[in-house]
C-alpha positions as CSV (number, residue, x, y, z in Angstrom):
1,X,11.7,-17.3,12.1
2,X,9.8,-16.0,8.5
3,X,10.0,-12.1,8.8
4,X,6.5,-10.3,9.1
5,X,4.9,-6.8,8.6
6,X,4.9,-5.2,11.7
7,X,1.7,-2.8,13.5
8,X,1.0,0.8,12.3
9,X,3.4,2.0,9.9
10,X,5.5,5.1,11.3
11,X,6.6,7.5,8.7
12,X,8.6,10.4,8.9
13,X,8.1,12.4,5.6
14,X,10.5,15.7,5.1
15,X,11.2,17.9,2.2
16,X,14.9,18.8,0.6
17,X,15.3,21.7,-1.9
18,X,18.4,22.0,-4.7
19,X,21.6,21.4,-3.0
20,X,24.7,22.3,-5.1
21,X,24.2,20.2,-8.4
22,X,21.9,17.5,-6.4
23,X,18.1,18.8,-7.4
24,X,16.7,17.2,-4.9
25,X,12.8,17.1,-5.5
26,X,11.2,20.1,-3.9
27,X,7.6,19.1,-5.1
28,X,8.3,15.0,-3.7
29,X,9.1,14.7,-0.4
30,X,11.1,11.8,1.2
31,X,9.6,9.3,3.1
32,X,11.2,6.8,5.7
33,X,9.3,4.0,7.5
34,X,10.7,2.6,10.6
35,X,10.8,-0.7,11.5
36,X,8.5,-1.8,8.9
37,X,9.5,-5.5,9.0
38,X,11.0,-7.8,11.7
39,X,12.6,-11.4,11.5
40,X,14.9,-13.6,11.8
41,X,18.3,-14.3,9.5
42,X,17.7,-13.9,6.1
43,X,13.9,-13.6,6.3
44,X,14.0,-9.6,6.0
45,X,15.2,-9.8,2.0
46,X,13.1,-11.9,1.0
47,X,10.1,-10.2,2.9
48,X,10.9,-7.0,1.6
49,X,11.3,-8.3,-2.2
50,X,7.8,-10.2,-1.6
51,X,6.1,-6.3,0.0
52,X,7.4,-4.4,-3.1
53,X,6.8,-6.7,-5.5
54,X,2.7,-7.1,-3.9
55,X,3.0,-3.4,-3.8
56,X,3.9,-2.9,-7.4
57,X,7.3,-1.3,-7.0
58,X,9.1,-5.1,-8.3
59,X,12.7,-5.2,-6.6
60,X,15.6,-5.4,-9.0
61,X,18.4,-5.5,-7.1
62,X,20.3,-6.8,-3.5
63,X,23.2,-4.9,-2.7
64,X,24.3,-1.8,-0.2
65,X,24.6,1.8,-1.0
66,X,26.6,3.6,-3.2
67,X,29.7,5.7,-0.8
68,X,29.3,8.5,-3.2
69,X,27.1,11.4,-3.5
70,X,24.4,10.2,-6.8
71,X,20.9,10.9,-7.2
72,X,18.7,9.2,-9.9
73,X,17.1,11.1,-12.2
74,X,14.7,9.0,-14.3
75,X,13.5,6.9,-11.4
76,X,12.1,7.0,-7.8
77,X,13.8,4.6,-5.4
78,X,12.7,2.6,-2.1
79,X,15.7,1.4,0.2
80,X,14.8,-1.7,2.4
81,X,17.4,-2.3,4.9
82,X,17.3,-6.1,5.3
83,X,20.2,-6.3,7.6
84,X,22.6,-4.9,9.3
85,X,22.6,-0.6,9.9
86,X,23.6,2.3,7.8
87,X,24.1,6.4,8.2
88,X,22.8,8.1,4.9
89,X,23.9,11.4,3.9
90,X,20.4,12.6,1.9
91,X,20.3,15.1,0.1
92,X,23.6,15.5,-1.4
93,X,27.0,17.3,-0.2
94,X,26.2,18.3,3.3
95,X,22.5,16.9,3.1
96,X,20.6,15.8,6.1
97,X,22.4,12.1,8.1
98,X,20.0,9.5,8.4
99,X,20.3,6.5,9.9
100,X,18.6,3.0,9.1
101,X,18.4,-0.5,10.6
102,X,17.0,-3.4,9.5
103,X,13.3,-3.2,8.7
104,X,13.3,0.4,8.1
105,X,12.1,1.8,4.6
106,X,13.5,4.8,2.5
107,X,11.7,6.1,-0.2
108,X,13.7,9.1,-2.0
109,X,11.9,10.5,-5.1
110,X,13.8,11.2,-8.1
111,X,16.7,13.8,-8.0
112,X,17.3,12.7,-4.3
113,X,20.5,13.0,-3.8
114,X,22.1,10.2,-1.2
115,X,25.5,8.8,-0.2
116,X,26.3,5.8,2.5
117,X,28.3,7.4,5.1
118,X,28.9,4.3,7.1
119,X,27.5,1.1,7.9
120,X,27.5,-1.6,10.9
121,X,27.3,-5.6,10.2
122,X,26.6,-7.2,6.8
123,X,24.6,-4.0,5.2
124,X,21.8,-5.4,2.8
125,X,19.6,-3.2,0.9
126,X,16.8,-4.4,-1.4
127,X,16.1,-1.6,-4.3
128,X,12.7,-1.1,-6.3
129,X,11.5,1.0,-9.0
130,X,7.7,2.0,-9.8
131,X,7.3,-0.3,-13.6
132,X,8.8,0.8,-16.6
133,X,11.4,3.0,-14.6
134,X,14.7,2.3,-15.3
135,X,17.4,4.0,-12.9
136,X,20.4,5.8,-13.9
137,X,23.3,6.8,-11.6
138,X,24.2,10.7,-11.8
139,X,27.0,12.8,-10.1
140,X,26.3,16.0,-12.1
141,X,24.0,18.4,-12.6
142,X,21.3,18.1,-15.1
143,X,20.7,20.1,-18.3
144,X,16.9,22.0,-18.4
145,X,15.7,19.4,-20.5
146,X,16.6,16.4,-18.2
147,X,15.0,18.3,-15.3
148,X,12.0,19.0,-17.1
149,X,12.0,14.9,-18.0
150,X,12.8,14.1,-14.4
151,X,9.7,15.9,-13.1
152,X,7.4,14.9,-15.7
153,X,8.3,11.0,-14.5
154,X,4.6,9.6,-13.9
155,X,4.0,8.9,-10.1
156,X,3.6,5.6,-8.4
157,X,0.5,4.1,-8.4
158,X,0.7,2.7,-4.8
159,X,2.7,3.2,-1.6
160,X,5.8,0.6,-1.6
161,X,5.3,-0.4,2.1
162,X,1.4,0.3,2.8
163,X,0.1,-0.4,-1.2
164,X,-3.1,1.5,-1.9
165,X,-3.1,3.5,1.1
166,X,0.0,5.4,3.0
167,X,2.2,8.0,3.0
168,X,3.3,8.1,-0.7
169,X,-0.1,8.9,-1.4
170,X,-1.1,11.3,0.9
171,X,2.1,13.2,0.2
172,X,2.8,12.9,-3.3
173,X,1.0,15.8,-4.9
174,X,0.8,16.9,-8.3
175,X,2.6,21.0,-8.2
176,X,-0.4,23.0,-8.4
């Protein structure tokens, strides 16, 4: 069975502050989209590389999710769980738990801390980075000038999962 976008998209959107020497993104909030795609056996990867890539976010990589605490500070970063089911600590070191199954979408703006707690089946994640981002793993804090940089990152030009329209958009607001 070829994997599909499903109805309405639901989002839950929430905001993280600075959490030990994870920044977080106070200004960006997080966005996760349940049960964005269904299908059958190994239909979800590919259907999630083909959404991004249409939704100019291009997927670079197929893997799972790093069991350490790391944020990315010179890219934002969208998750799709393509199989099996994962708990996500986000935010950093005592953050907020998470958990996603296949077909759910999370979208963590830069300085997002997050950490794979634990996972059921085969986890497979398919990552994607607005163009000319290039992600960097960090486990420490960062200087003034790389949080300056961090926040001056330009913001995506569409919504991973809904393209022109959708939650990225409506939420992801220039600090007045």
């Amino acid at each position: 069975m070829q994997a599909h976008t499903k109805g309405p998209v639901h989002a839950d959107i929430f905001r993280l502050g600075p959490r030990d020497w994870v920044p977080n993104n106070a200004h960006l909030p997080v966005i996760l989209y349940r049960d964005v795609l269904e299908g059958g056996a190994g239909g979800l990867a590919d259907a999630f590389e083909a959404m991004f890539q249409r939704n100019g976010w291009p997927p670079k990589w197929r893997n799972g999710i790093f069991d350490y605490h790391h944020f990315h500070s010179s890219a934002h970063e969208v998750l799709g769980i393509a199989a099996g089911a994962a708990d996500v600590i986000v935010g950093g070191p005592g953050g907020r738990a998470v958990h996603l199954e296949a077909g759910d979408v999370l979208l963590l703006p830069a300085g997002t801390g997050h950490c794979l707690e634990s996972s059921s089946g085969p986890l497979e994640v398919i990552g994607a980075y607005p163009p000319g981002q290039q992600w960097d793993i960090r486990r420490d804090a960062l200087t003034e000038k790389e949080r300056t940089a961090m926040e001056a990152l330009p913001f995506p030009h569409s919504d991973p999962v809904c393209g022109a329209q959708g939650p990225l958009l409506e939420s992801w607001v220039v600090p007045a």
